[in-house]
C-alpha positions in Angstrom: -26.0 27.2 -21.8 -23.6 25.6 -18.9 -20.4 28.0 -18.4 -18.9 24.3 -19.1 -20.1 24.6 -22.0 -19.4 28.2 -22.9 -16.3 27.9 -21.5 -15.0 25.4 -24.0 -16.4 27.1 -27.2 -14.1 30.1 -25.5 -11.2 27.7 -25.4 -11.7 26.2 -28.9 -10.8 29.9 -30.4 -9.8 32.8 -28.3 -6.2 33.3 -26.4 -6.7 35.9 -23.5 -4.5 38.9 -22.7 -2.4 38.4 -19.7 -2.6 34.4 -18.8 -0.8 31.2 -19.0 -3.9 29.8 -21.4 -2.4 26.7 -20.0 -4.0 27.6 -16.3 -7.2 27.3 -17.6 -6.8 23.6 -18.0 -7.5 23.3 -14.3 -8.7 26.5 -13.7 -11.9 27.5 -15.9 -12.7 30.3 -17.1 -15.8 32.5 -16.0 -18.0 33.5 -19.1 -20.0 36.2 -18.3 -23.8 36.5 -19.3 -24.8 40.2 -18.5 -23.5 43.2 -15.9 -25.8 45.3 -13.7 -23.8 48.1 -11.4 -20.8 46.1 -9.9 -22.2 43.1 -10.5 -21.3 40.3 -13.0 -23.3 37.2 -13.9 -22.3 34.4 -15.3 -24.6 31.8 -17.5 -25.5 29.5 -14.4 -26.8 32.8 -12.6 -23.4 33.3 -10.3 -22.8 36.7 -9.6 -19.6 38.0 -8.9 -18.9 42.0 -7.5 -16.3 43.5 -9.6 -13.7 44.6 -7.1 -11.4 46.4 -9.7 -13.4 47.7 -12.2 -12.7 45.0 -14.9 -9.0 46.2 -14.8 -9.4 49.6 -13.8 -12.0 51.1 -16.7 -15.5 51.1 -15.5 -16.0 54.1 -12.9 -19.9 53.6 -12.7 -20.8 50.5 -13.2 -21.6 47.8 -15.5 -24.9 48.8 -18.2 -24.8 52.3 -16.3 -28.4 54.2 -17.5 -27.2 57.5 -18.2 -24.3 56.4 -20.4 -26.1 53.9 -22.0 -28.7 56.2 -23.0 -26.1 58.5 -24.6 -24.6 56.1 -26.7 -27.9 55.1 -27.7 -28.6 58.3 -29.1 -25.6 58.4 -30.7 -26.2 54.9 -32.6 -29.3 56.6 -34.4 -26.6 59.9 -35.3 -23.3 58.4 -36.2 -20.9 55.4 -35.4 -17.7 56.9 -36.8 -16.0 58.8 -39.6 -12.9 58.9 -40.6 -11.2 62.1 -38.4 -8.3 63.1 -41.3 -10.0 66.1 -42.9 -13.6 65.9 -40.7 -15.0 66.1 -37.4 -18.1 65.5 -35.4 -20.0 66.8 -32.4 -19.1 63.8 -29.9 -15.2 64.6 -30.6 -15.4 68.2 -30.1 -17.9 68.1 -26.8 -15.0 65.9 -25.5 -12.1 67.6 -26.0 -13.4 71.4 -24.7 -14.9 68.9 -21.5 -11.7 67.8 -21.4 -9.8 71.0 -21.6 -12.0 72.2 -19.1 -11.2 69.8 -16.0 -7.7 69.2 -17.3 -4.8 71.5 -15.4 -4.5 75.1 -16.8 -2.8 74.8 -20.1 -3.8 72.1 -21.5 -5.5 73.2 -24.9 -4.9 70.5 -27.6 -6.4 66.7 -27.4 -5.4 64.1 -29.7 -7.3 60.9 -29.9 -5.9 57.4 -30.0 -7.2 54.0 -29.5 -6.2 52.7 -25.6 -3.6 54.1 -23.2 -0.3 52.2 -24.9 -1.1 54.4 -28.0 -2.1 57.3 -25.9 1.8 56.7 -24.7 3.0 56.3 -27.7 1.7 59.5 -29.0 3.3 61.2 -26.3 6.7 60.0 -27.0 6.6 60.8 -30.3 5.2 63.8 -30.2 7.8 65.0 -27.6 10.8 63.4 -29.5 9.0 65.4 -32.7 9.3 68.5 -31.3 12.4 68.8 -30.3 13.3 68.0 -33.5 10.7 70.3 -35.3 12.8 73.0 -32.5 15.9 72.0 -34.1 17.3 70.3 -31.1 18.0 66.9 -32.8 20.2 65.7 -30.4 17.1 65.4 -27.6 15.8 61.4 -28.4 16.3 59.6 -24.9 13.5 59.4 -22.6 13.8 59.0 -18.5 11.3 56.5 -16.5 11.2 55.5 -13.1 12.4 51.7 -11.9 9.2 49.5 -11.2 7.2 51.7 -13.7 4.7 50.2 -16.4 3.2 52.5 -19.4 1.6 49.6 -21.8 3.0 46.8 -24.0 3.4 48.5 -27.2 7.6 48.6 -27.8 7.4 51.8 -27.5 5.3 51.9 -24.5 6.9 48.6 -23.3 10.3 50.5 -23.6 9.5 53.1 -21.3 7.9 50.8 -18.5 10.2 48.8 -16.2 8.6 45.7 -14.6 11.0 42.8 -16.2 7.9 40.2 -16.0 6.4 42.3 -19.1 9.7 43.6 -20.7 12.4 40.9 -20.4 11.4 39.0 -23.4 11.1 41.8 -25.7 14.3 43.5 -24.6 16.5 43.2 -28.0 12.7 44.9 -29.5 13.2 48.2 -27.4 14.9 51.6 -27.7 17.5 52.2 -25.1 16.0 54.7 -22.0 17.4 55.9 -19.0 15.7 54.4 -15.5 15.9 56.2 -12.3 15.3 54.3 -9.1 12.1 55.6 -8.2 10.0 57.3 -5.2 8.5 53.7 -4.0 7.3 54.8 -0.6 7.2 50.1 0.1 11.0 51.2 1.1 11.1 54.6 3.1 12.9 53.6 6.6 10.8 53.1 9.5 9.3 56.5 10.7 10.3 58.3 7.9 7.2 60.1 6.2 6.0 59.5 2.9 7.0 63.0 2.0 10.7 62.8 3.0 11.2 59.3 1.2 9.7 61.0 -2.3 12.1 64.1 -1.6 15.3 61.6 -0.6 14.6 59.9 -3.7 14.1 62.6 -5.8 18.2 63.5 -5.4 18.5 61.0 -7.6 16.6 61.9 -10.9 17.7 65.5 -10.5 21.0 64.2 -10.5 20.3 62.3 -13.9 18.6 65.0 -15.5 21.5 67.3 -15.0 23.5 64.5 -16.6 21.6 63.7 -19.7 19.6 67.0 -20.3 20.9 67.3 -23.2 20.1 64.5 -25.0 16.5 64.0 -22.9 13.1 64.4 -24.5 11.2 64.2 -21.6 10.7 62.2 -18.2 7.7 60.1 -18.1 5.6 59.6 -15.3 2.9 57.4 -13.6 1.3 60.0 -11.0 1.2 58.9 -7.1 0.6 55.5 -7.9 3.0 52.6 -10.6 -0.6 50.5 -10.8 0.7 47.3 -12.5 3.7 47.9 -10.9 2.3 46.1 -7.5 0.4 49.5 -6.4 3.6 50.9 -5.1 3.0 54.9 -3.6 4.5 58.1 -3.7 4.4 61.5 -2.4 2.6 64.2 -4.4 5.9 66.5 -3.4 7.7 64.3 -6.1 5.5 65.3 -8.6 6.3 69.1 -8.0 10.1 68.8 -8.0 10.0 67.0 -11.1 8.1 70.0 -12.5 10.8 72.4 -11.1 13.6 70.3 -12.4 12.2 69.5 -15.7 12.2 73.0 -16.0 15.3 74.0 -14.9 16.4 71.5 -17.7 14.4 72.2 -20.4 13.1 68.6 -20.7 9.2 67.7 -21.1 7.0 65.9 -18.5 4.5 63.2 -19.6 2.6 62.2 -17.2 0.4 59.3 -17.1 -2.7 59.1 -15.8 -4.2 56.3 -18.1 -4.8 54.1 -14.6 -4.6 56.8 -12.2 -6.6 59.7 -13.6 -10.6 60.1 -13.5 -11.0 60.1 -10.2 -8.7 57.2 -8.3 -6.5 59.1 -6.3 -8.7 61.1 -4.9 -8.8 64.2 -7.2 -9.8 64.4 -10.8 -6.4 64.0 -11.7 -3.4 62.7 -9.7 -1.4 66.0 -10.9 -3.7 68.4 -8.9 -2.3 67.2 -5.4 0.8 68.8 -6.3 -0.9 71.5 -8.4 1.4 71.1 -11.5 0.6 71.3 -15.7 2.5 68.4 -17.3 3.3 69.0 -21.0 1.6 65.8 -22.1 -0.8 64.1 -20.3 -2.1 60.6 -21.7 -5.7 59.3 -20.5 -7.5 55.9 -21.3 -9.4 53.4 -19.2 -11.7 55.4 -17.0 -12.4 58.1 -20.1 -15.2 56.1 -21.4 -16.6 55.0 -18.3 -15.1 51.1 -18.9 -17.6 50.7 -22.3 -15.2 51.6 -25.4 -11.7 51.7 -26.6 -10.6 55.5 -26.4 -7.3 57.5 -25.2 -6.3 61.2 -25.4 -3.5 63.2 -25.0 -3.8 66.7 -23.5 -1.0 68.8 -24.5 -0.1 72.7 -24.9 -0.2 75.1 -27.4 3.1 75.5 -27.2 4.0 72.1 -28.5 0.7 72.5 -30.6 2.2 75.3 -32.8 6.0 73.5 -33.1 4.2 71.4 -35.6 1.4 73.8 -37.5 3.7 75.1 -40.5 3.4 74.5 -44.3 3.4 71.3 -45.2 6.4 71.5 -47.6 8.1 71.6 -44.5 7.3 68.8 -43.0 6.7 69.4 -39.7 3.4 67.7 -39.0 2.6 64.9 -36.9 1.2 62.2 -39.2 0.8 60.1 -36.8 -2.8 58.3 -37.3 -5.4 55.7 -35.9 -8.7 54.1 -38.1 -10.5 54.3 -35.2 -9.3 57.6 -33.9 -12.6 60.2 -32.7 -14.6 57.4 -32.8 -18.2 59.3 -32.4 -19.8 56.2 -30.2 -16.4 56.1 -27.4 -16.2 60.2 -27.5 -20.3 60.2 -26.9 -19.4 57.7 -23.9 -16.8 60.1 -22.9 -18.8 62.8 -22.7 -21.7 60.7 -20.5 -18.7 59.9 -18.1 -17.5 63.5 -17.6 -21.2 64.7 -17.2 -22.0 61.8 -14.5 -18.5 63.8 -12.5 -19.7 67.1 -12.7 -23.7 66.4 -12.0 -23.3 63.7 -9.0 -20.3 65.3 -6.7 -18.6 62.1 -7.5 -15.0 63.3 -5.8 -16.7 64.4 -2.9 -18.7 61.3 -2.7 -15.1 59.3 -3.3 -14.0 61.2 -0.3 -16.0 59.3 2.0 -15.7 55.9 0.2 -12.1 55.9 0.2 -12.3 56.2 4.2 -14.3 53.4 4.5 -12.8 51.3 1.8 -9.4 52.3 4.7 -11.0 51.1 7.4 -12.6 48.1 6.3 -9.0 47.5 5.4 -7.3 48.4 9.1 -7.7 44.9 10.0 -5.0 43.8 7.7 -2.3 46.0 9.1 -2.0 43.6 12.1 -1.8 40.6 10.1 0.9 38.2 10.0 1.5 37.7 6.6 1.1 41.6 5.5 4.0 43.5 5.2 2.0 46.9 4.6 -1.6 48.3 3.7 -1.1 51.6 1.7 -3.9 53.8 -0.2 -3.9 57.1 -1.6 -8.0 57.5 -2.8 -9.9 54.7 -4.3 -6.8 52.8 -4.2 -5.9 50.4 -1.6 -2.9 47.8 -1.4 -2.4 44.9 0.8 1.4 43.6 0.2 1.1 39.9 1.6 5.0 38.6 2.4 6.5 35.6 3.8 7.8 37.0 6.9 6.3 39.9 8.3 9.1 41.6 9.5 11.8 40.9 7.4 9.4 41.5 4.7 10.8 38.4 2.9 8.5 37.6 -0.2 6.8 34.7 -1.2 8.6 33.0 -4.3 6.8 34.3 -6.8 6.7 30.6 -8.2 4.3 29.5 -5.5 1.4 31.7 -6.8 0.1 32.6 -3.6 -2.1 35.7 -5.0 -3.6 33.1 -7.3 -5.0 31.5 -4.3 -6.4 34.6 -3.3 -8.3 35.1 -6.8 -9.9 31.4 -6.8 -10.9 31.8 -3.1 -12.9 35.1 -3.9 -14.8 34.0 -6.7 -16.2 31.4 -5.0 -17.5 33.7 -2.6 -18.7 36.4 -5.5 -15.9 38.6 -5.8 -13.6 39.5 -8.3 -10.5 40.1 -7.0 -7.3 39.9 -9.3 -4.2 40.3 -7.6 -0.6 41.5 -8.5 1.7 38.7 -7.9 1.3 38.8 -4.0 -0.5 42.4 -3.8 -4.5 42.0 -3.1 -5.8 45.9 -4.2 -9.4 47.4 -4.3 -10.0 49.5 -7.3 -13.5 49.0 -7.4 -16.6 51.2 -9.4 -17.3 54.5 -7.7 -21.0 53.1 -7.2 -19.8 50.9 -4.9 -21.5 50.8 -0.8 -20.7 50.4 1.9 -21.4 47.3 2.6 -20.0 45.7 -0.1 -16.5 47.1 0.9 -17.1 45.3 3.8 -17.7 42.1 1.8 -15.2 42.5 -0.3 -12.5 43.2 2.3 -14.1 40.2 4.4 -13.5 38.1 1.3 -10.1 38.9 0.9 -9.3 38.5 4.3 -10.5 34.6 4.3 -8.6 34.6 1.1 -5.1 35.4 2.6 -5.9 33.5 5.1 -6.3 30.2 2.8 -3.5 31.7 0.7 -0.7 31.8 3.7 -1.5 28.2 4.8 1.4 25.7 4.6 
């Protein structure tokens, strides 16, 4: 079969997450036959290197062997049961593994479907016990400007980037949004660190306002992903522990894109070596193969719920699929690959030549800044270097950046304007070279005229 021709079948039926489905009147789609490691391979034998991890999820690669092999194992055992009233091996291997390389203190895991369900969890189980505490009056929650945390309303509520909230406005609960630790606008010379702890003035000064009425302050750690891979200090991240003390409001953080591995630690909130009361994980938790999410949370807010049930306290909150034995078995595969193959330390390395197969950008005319923090790196292309005027984001200029690099092999998806690298851990060398060398030719296409 063509990809012409699979292409239009596609067409005929499906409407895909995240496009204009009008684009691909011009612009085709790419079916893809098969994956092998960070390659992807279309019907007409293409291949194309998978530069972000088929948005963010898979950590070792496309048909990996070890966590294939699990999960066949696991087909010949069980595919799912329902998880009201039973459990299974696969979900309970999980959760201790997860407990384990978790921060200290968190001791419960609830399972959900995908990370905006793995945030919605969160909020309501924050919200829940408050009220379960007999603080009723604690129902608002606190996010930072430029943040995204899915596009379920009440994940879409707590997120901030207008392109995926506008429309839905009169859908959403009312939150409170701080301006937020985005490093893109520290002034020149000013450290990382001193912009995070400028900026922080600011939501300790709305969490002493609102304390009383908070729930919690939700977080993305280090890095707002969809939010154009805008970077913070981890010293943010530790005074909003302090202060979210001091006020007796809960921390959610969410490490659904940044967690497993992409900041450089396990988890982003080890750099500043604090215990959120809620912490939400998805994408990278089943090495990119199944649908899964978790929230880690404390005993604390564990045992606000466990009462009689005449009194209503407990968290009914349900999924069909949730403890699904095949994505918890995948789970499992993943967090054994971590601890058997030195995967941070091997990172380490990666991420330093993933930086300076980047270096070359900084120089460049049309790039306001390169930033990275791990195995994620940024390259802002602007209009005007030094004004750091944008492109109007009409013009699509990251789009041209996209088309250029698949026909040379690489998937590169872009952010409006922002070209990132998030790509599978299995990753060389050399193909950080190519893939930086492919998006170097594509800005350079993209910034003509």
């Amino acid at each position: 079969m063509t990809n012409q021709a699979f292409s239009d079948r596609d067409l005929a039926v499906l409407w895909h997450p995240c496009t204009q489905m009008k684009d691909h009147a011009t612009f085709p789609i790419i079916p893809i036959k098969k994956g092998q490691g960070v390659w992807l391979e279309d019907f007409e034998g293409n291949h194309y290197l998978d530069a972000i991890s088929s948005w963010w999820v898979n950590l070792f690669g496309h048909a990996n062997p070890i966590i294939n092999s699990a999960l066949k194992d696991q087909l010949d055992t069980l595919e799912h049961v329902i998880f009201a009233g039973f459990t299974h091996e696969s979900a309970v291997r999980l959760a201790e593994k997860l407990i384990e390389i978790t921060p200290d203190g968190l001791s419960r895991c609830f399972y959900a479907d995908n990370g905006s369900s793995a945030v919605e969890v969160a909020l309501k189980m924050s919200f829940h016990y408050w009220r379960n505490k007999g603080q009723a009056k604690k129902i608002k929650f606190i996010t930072l400007e430029n943040s995204y945390h899915g596009e379920t309303l009440g994940a879409l509520a707590v997120g901030n980037v207008p392109l995926y909230k506008e429309t839905y406005a009169p859908l959403l609960m009312d939150v409170i949004t701080v301006p937020g630790p985005d490093c893109y606008y520290r002034e020149p010379g000013e450290s990382w660190a001193d912009y995070s702890i400028r900026r922080f003035a600011l939501m300790e000064q709305t969490l002493q306002q609102h304390a009383e009425s908070v729930s919690a302050v939700i977080i993305e750690p280090l890095v707002q992903c969809a939010g154009n891979m805008r970077m913070y200090d981890p010293v943010y991240l530790k005074l909003l522990r302090t202060a979210c003390n001091k006020y007796n409001v809960h921390l959610i953080a969410d490490e659904i894109a940044v967690g497993f591995g992409r900041t450089g630690t396990l988890f982003a909130c080890e750099q500043a070596k604090i215990k959120p009361d809620f912490m939400c994980l998805s994408k990278g938790l089943t090495g990119g193969y199944l649908a899964l999410s978790a929230v880690l949370t404390t005993n604390e807010v564990y045992q606000a719920f466990y009462d009689n049930y005449q009194k209503l306290t407990a968290f009914l909150h349900s999924h069909s699929y949730t403890g699904n034995a095949l994505a918890c078995r995948a789970g499992v595969a993943t967090i054994g690959i971590f601890q058997e193959q030195n995967i941070i330390e091997k990172n380490t390395k990666l991420s330093k030549v993933m930086g300076k197969a980047a270096a070359r950008f900084i120089d460049h005319p049309h790039v306001a800044e390169v930033r990275q923090t791990g195995m994620i790196l940024a390259i802002e292309m602007v209009k005007n270097k030094h004004t750091r005027e944008p492109y109007p984001w009409q013009e699509r200029r990251g789009l041209r950046v996209y088309q250029y690099a698949l026909s040379k092999g690489v998937l590169l998806r872009p952010l409006g304007n922002v070209i990132y690298f998030m790509p599978p851990y299995i990753v060389t060398e050399d193909q950080l070279l190519l893939i930086a060398e492919v998006a170097w030719q594509g800005i350079q296409q993209a910034v003509k005229d």
